[in-house]
Biotite code that builds the C-alpha atoms (Angstrom):
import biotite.structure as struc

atoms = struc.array([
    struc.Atom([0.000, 0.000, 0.000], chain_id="A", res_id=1, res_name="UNK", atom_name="CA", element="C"),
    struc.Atom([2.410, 2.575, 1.074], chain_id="A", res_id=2, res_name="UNK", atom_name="CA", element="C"),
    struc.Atom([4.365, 2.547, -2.865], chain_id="A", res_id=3, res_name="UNK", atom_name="CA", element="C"),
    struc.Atom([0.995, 3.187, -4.328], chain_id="A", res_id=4, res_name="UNK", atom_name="CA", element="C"),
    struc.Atom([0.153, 6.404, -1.957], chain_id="A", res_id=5, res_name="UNK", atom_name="CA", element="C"),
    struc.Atom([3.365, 7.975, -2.982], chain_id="A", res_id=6, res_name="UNK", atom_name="CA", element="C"),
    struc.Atom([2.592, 7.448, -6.720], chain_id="A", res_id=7, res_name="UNK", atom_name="CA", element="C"),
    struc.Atom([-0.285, 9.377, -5.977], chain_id="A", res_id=8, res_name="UNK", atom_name="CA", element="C"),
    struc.Atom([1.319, 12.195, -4.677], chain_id="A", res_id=9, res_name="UNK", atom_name="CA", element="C"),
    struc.Atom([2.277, 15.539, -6.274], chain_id="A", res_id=10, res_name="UNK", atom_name="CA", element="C"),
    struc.Atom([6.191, 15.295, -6.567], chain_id="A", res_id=11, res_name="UNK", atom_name="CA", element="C"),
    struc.Atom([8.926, 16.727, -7.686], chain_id="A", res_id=12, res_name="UNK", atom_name="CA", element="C"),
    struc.Atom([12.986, 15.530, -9.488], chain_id="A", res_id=13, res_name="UNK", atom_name="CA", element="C"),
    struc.Atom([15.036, 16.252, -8.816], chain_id="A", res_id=14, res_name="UNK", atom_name="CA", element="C"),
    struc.Atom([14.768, 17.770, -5.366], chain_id="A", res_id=15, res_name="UNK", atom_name="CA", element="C"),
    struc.Atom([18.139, 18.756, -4.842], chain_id="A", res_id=16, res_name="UNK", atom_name="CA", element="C"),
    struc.Atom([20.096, 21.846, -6.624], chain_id="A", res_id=17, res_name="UNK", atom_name="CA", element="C"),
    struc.Atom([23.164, 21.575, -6.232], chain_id="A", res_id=18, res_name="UNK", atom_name="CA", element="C"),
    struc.Atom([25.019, 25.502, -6.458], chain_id="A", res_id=19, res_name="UNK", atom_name="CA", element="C"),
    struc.Atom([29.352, 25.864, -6.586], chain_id="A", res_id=20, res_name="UNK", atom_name="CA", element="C"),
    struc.Atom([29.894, 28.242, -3.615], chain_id="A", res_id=21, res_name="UNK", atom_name="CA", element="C"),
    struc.Atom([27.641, 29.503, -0.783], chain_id="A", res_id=22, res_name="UNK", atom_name="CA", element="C"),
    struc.Atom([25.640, 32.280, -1.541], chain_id="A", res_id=23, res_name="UNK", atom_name="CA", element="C"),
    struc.Atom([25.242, 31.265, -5.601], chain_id="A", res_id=24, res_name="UNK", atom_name="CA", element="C"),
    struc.Atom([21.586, 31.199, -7.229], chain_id="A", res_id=25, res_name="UNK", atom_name="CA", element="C"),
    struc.Atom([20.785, 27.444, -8.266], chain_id="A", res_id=26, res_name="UNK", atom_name="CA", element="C"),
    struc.Atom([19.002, 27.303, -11.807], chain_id="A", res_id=27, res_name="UNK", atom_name="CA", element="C"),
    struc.Atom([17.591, 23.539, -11.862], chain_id="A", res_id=28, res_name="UNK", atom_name="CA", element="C"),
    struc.Atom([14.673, 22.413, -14.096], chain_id="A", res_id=29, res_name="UNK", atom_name="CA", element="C"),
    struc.Atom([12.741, 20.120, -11.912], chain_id="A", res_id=30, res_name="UNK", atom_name="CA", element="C"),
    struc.Atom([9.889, 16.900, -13.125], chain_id="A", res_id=31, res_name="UNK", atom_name="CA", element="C"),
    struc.Atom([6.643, 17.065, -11.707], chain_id="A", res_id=32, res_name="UNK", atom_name="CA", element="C"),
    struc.Atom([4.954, 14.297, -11.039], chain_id="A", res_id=33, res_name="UNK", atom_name="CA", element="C"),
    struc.Atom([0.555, 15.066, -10.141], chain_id="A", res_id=34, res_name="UNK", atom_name="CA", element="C"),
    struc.Atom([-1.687, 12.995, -8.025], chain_id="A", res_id=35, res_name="UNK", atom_name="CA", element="C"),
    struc.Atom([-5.371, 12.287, -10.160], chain_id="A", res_id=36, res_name="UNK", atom_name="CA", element="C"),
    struc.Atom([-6.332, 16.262, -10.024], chain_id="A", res_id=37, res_name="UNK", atom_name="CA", element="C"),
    struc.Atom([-10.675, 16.859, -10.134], chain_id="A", res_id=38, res_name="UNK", atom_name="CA", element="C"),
    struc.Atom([-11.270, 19.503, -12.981], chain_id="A", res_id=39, res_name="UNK", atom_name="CA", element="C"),
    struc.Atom([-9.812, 22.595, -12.131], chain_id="A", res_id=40, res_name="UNK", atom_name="CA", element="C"),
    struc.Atom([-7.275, 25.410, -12.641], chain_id="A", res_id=41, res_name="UNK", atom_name="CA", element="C"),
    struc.Atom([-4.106, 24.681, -10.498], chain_id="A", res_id=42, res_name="UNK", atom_name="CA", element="C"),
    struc.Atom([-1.135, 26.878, -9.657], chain_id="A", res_id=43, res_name="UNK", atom_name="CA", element="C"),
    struc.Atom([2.285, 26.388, -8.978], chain_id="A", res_id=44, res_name="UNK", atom_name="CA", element="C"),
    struc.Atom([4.100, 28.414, -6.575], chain_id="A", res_id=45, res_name="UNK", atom_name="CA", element="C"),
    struc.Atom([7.807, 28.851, -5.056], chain_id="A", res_id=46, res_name="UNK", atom_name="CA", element="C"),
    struc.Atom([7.513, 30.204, -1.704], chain_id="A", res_id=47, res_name="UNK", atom_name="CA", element="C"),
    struc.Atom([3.990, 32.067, -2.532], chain_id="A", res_id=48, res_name="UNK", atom_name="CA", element="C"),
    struc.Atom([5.981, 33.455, -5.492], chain_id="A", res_id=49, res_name="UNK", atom_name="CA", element="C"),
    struc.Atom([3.690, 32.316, -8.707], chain_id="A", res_id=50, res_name="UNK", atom_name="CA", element="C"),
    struc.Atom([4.950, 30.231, -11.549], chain_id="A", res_id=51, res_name="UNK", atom_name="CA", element="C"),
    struc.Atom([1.642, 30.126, -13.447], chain_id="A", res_id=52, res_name="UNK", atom_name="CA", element="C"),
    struc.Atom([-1.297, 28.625, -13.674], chain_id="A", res_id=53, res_name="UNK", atom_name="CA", element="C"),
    struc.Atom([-3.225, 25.981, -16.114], chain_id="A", res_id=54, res_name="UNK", atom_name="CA", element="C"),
    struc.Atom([-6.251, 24.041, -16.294], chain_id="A", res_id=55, res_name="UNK", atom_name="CA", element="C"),
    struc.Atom([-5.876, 20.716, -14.643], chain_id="A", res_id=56, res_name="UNK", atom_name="CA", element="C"),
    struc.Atom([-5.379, 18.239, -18.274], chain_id="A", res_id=57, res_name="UNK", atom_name="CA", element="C"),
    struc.Atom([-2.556, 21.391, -19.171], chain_id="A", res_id=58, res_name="UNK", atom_name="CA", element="C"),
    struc.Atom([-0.433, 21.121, -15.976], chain_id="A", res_id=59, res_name="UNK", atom_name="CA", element="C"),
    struc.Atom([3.460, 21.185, -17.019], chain_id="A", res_id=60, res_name="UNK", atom_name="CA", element="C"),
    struc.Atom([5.324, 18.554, -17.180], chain_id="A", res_id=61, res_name="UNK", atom_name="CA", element="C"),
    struc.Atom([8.508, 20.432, -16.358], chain_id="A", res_id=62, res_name="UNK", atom_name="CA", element="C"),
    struc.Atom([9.488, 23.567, -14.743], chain_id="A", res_id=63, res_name="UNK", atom_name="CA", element="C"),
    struc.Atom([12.519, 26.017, -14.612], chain_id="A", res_id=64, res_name="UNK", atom_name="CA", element="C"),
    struc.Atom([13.342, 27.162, -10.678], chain_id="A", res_id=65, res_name="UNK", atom_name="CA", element="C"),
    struc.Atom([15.977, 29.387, -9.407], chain_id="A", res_id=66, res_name="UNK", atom_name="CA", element="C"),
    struc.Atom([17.007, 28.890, -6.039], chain_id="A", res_id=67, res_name="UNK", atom_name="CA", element="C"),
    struc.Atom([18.705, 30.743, -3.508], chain_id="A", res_id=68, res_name="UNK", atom_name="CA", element="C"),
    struc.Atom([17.514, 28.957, -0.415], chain_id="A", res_id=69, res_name="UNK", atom_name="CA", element="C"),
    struc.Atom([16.004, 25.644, 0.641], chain_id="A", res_id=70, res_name="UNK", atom_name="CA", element="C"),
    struc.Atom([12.418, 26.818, -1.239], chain_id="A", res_id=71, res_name="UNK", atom_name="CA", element="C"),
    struc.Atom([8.916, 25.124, -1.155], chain_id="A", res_id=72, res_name="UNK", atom_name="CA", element="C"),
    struc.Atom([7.311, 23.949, -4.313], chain_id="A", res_id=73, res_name="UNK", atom_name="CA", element="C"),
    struc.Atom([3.419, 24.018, -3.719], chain_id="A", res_id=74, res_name="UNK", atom_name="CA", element="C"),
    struc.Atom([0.685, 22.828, -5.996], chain_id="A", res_id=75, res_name="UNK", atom_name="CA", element="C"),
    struc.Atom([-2.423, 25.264, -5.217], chain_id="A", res_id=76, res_name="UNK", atom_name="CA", element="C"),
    struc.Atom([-6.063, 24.839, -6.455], chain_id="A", res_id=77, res_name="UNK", atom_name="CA", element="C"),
    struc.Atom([-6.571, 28.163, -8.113], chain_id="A", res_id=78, res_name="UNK", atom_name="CA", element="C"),
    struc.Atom([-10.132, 28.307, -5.044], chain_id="A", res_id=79, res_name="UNK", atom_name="CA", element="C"),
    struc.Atom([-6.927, 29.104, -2.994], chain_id="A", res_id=80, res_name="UNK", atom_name="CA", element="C"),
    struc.Atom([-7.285, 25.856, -1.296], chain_id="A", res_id=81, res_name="UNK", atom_name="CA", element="C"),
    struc.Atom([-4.128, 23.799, -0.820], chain_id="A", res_id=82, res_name="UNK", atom_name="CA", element="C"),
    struc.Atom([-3.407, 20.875, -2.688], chain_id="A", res_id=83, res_name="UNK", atom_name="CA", element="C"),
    struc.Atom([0.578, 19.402, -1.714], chain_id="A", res_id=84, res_name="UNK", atom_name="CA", element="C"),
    struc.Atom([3.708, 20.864, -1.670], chain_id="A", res_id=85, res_name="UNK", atom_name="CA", element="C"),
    struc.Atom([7.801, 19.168, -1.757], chain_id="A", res_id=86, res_name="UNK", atom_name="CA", element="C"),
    struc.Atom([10.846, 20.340, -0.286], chain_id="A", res_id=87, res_name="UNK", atom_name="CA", element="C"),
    struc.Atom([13.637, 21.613, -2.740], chain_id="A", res_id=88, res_name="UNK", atom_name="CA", element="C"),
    struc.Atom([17.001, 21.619, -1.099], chain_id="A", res_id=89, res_name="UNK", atom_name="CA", element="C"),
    struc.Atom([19.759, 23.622, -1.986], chain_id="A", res_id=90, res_name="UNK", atom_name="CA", element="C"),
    struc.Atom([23.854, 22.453, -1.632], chain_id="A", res_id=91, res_name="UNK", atom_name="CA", element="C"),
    struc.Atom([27.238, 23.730, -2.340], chain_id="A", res_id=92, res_name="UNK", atom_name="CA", element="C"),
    struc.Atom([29.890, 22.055, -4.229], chain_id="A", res_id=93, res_name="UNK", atom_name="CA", element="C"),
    struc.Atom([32.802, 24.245, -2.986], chain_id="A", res_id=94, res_name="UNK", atom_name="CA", element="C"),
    struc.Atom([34.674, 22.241, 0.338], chain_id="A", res_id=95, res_name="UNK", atom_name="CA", element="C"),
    struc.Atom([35.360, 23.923, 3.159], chain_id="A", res_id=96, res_name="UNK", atom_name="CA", element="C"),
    struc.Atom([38.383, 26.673, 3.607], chain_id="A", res_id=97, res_name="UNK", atom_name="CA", element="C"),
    struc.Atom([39.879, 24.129, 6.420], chain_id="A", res_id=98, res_name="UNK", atom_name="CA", element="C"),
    struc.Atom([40.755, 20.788, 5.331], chain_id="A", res_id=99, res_name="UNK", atom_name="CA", element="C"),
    struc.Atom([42.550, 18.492, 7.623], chain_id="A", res_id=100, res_name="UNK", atom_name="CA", element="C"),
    struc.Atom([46.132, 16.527, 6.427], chain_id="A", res_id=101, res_name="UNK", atom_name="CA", element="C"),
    struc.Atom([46.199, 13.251, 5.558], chain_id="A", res_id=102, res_name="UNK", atom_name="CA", element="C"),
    struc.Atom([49.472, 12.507, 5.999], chain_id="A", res_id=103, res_name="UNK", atom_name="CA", element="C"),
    struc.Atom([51.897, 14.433, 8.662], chain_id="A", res_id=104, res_name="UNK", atom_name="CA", element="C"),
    struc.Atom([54.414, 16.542, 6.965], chain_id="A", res_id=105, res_name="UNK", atom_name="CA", element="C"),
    struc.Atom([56.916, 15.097, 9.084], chain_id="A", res_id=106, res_name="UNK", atom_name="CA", element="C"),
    struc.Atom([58.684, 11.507, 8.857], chain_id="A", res_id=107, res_name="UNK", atom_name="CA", element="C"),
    struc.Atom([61.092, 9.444, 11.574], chain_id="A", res_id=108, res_name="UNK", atom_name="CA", element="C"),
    struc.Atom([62.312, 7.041, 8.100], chain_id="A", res_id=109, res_name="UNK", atom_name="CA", element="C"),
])
């Protein structure tokens, strides 16, 4: 049971942007994946910031996101009520500025 609730559930991939340094916008395009929708006009949002809105057989397949932050990607039924919403992360290539030695620069041989 539990593998067929999450196919029915509005997702999103990937969910993880990954940007080069701290601080750097993430451009990702993310797959959505929609739950059976009744017949309606839906909205997509990124943290209450709108991305558009369709009529429930015209919902995109794809969309573009920037992120600068963890943000929230919400699927909204256009009667304002609220439908689901997934977690896009955001991570940094660039390693730390400390990095510890492997080896000691020192040798008794």
């Amino acid at each position: 049971m539990p593998a067929e609730a999450e196919d029915d559930a509005f997702s999103a991939t990937p969910s993880e942007c990954i940007a080069a340094e701290q601080g750097d916008e993430c451009v990702m395009s993310v797959t959505l994946h929609y739950p059976p929708l009744p017949d309606d006009r839906y909205c997509l949002t990124l943290n209450t910031e709108p991305l558009g809105c369709w009529p429930h057989s015209g919902m995109p397949g794809a969309v573009k996101v920037r992120l600068k932050e963890e943000s929230e990607l919400s699927l909204v039924r256009e009667s304002n009520t609220y439908q689901a919403s997934v977690i896009l992360t955001l991570r940094y290539r660039s390693a730390s500025m400390l990095r510890r030695r492997v080896k000691n620069p020192w040798s008794l041989f």
